[in-house]
MARSE-326203 format. One record per residue (C-alpha): x, y negated, z. Coordinates in steps of 0.001 Angstrom, whole numbers, padded with zeros to 6 digits, always signed. Layout:
XYZ
...
REM end
This chain:
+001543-016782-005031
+004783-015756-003273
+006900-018301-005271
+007673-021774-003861
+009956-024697-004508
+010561-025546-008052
+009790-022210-009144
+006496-022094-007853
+005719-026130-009079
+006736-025040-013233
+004698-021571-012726
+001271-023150-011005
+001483-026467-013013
+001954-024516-016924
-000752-021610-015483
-003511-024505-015032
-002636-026059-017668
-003111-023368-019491
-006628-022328-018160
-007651-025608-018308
-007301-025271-021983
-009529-022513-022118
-012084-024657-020829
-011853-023743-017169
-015204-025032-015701
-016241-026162-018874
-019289-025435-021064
-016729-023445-023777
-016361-021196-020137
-019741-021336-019282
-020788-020009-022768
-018146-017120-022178
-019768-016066-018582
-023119-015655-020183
-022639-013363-022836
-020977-011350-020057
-023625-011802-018003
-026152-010345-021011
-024323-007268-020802
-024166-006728-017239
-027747-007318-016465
-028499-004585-019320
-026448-002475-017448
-028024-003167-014253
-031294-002331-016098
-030407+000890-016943
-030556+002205-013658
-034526+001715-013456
-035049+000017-010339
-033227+002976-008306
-030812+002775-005718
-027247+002243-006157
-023962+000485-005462
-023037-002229-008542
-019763-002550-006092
-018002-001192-009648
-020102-002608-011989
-019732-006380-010515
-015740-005548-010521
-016204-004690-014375
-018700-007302-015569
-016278-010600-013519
-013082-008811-014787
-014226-009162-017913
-014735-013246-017352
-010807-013885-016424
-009415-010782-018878
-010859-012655-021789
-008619-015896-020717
-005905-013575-019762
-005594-011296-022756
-008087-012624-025210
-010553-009737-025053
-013509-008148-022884
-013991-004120-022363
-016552-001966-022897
-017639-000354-019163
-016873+002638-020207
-013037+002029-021514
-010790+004445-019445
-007942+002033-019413
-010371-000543-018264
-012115+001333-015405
-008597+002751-014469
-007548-000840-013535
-010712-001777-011747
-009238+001288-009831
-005893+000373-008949
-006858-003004-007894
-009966-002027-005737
-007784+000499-003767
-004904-001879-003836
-006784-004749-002003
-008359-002229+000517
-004972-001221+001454
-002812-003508+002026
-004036-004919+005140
-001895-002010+006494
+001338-003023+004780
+001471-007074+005996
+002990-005554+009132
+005329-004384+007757
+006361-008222+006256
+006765-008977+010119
+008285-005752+011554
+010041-004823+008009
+012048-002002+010459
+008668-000114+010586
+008843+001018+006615
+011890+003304+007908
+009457+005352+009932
+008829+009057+007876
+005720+009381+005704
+003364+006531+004794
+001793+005634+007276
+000943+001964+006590
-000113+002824+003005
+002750+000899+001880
+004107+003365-000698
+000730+003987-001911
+000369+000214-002586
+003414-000134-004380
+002832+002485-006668
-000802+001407-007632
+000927-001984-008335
+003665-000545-010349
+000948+001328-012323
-000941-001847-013184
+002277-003892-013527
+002698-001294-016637
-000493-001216-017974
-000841-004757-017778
+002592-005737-018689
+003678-003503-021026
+000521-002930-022989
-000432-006350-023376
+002510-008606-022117
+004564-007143-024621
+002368-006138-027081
+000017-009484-027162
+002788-011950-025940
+006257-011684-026757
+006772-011169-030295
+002991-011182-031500
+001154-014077-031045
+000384-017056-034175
+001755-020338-033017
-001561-021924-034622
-004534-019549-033160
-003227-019202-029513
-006375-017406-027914
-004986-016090-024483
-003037-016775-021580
-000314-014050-022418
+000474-016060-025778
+000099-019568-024207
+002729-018810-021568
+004937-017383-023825
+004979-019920-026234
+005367-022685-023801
+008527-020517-022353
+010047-020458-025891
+009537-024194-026727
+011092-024758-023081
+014246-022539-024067
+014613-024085-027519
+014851-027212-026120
+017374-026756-023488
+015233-027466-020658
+015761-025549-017274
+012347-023241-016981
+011554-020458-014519
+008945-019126-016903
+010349-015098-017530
+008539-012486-019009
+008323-010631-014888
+007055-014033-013766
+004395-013735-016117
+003585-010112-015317
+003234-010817-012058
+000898-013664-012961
-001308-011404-015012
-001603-009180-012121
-002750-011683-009098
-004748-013663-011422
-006781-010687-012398
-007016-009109-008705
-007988-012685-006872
-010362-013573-009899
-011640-010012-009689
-012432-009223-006272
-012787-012611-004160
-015909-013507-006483
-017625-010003-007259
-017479-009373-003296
-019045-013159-002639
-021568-011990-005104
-022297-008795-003302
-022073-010452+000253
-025150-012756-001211
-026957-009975-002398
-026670-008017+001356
-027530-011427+003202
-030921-011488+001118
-031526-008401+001891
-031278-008687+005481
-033426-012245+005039
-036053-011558+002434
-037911-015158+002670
-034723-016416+001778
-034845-014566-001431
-038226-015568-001555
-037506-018868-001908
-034407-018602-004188
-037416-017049-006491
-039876-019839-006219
-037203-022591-006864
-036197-020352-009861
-039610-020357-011387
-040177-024195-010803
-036562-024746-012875
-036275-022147-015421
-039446-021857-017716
-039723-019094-020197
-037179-015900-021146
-034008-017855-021368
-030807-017123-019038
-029957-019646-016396
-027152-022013-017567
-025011-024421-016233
-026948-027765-016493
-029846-025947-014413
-027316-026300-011582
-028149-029719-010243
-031980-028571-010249
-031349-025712-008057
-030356-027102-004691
-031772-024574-002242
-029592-021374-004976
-026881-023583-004177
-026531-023668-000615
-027478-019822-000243
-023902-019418-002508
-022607-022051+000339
-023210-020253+002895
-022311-016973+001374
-019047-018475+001350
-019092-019667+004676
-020103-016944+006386
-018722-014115+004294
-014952-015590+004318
-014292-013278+001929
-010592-014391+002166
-010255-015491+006057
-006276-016089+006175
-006146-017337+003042
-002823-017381+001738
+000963-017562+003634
+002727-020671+003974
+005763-021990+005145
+005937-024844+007584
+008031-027379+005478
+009140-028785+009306
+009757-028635+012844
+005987-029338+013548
+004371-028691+017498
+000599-027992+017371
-001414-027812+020423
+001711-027571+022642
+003059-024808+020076
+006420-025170+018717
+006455-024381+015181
+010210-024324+013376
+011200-025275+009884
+010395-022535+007424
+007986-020425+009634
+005548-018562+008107
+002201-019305+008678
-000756-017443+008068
-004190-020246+007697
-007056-018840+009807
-010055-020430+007570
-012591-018645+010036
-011443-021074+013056
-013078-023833+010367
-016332-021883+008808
-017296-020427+011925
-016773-023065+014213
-019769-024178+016451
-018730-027732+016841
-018769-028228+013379
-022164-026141+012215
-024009-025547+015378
-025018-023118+017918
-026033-020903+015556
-022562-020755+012890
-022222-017191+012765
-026037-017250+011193
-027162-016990+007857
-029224-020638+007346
-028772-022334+004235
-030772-025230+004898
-027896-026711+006767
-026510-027590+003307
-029505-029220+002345
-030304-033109+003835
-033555-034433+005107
-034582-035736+001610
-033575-032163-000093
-030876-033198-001629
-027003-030705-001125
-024757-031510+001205
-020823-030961+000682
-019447-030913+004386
-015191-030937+003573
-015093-028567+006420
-016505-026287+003966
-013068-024523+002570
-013429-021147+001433
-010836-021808-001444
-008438-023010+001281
-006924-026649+001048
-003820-028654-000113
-001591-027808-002663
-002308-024089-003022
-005669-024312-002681
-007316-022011-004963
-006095-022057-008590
-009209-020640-009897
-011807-022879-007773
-013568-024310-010610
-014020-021095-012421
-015257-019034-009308
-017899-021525-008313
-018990-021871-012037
-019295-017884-012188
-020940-017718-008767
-023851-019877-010056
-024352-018581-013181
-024415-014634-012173
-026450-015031-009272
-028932-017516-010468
-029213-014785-013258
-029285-011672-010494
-031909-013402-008947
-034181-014774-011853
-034135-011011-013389
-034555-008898-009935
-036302-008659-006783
-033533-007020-004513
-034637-004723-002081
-032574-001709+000422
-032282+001624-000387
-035390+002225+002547
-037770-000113+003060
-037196-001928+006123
-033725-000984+006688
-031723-003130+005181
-027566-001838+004858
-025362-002367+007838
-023307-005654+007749
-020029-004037+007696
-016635-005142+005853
-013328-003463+004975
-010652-006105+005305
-007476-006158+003223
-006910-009126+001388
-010301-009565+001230
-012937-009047+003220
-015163-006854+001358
-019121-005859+002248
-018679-001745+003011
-020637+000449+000541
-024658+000046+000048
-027249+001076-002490
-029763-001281-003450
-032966-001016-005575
-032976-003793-008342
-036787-004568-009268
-037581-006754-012293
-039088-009757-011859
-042530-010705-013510
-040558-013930-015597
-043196-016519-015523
-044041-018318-018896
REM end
């Protein structure tokens, strides 16, 4: 995400490729989600319908979605290795809100001690960097991998690198490019979607008849014992614009990712020099009152739905950012937003830990902006037949 110029074109345009092979946003994909999805409701079930935070338990079961792509495999919950990089990455993200000052003051990571979390960071990252890397980079990638039954993106990359160096071509594809690739694709696949998905849950707590109504239009649409899929989608309008404006008002990534100005540009009276870097405030666009109203920092879904009931799909609407680096994983986050909540919400009834006191609606920022801790009591549904 750091990259840019040439280096940054090769690395994005060979990464979607690559995904896109795997059927990113896809039915092959779709097929994938559910059978994770099978296992994570089971899980949820387990607990009995008593309180608790699936913070964890979300981070597992949607790390499992893009490690299947990455590495060609799922893990067991339980896997030490597995829950050990759920780990690093959760108290990565949470900390390093502290350390972007120290991108714009870099004299401040001379001070004694750590008081920015910076070192902490960098180790946690170093630790996954080895785990992921050397484990499975080099184990699943470099020397290991059948040119004919490529089933991951660790043996995709690498192959394409080869063919590129055979040939003579000039590549920027390296073995710590793809590392590093491994690492932000599984921490902004990871925790951008599981924390939408626990944002929705909170906002339905604190608005019952919402969930109410996610229930009725679930019934109508879904007949029988059978798991939500993807071609239910388009008869789901009102489930849809609850995940819209989940998105919207969660911002679960509000300064999306930095830029550099690629010229002397003045905005509003602001001069802004060649090669600045620019951090995108999304929240100046999903919580603006001239563009949703009076009431934009309220939960409403219906102002995604039209007069005839049909979804609306305002372009102001950018939670994945815009341009060039928008997103690379769009298609796959919206796909797994629909499926596992549509699924959340045809299996429970979600209520707070205390009835009638629904959790405080409190976030920790770092790179995302994450709900803070809350239990919640997962009922099951009554499936109608």
């Amino acid at each position: 995400m750091a990259a840019s110029g040439d280096c940054w074109r090769e690395q994005r345009s060979v990464t979607l490729s690559i995904v896109r092979t795997f059927g990113m946003g896809k039915n092959i994909m779709a097929e994938k989600m559910q059978e994770e999805i099978a296992l994570f409701l089971k899980l949820l079930d387990s607990y009995g319908g008593q309180p608790v935070d699936i913070r964890v338990d979300t981070n597992m079961s949607i790390s499992n979605v893009i490690l299947s792509i990455l590495l060609g495999q799922r893990f067991d919950y339980d896997d030490p290795v597995f829950q050990k990089l759920i780990t690093l990455m959760n108290i990565s993200i949470t900390h390093v809100s502290g350390t972007s000052l120290l991108n714009f003051m870099p004299f401040l990571r001379y001070l004694p001690g750590d008081l920015f979390n910076a070192k902490k960071v960098r180790d946690y990252v170093k630790e996954m960097n080895e785990i992921l890397g050397v484990r499975y980079v080099k184990d699943k990638g470099y020397d290991n991998y059948d040119e004919d039954n490529i089933d991951n993106f660790i043996a995709a990359y690498v192959k394409e690198k080869n063919r590129k160096l055979k040939s003579g071509e000039q590549t920027f594809l390296h073995d710590q490019d793809l590392v590093k690739i491994i690492v932000e694709m599984f921490g902004a696949g990871m925790e951008t979607t599981s924390s939408t998905i626990l944002w929705c849950i909170l906002y339905t707590l604190h608005h019952p008849r919402v969930q109410d109504k996610i229930h009725q239009e679930l019934d109508a649409a879904i007949l029988g014992d059978r798991l939500p899929n993807i071609q239910d989608k388009t008869n789901l309008v009102y489930l849809n614009a609850v995940i819209m404006e989940t998105q919207r008002l969660a911002s679960t990534v509000p300064l999306s990712a930095p830029h550099l100005c690629s010229e002397d540009t003045t905005l509003r009276g602001f001069f802004i020099p060649k090669g600045t870097c620019i951090l995108p405030n999304l929240d100046s666009v999903l919580l603006d009152e001239k563009i949703w109203g009076v009431d934009a920092k309220d939960f409403r879904p219906e102002r995604f739905i039209d007069n005839n009931g049909c979804l609306l799909h305002p372009e102001e609407l950018i939670p994945f950012s815009i341009g060039r680096r928008l997103c690379l994983g769009e298609s796959i986050a919206k796909m797994e937003l629909f499926l596992y909540l549509s699924s959340l919400f045809q299996r429970y009834t979600f209520r707070p830990e205390i009835q009638g006191f629904p959790p405080k609606m409190t976030d920790i920022f770092g790179i995302v902006a994450v709900p803070g801790a809350y239990k919640v009591r997962m009922l099951k549904r009554q499936k109608k037949q």
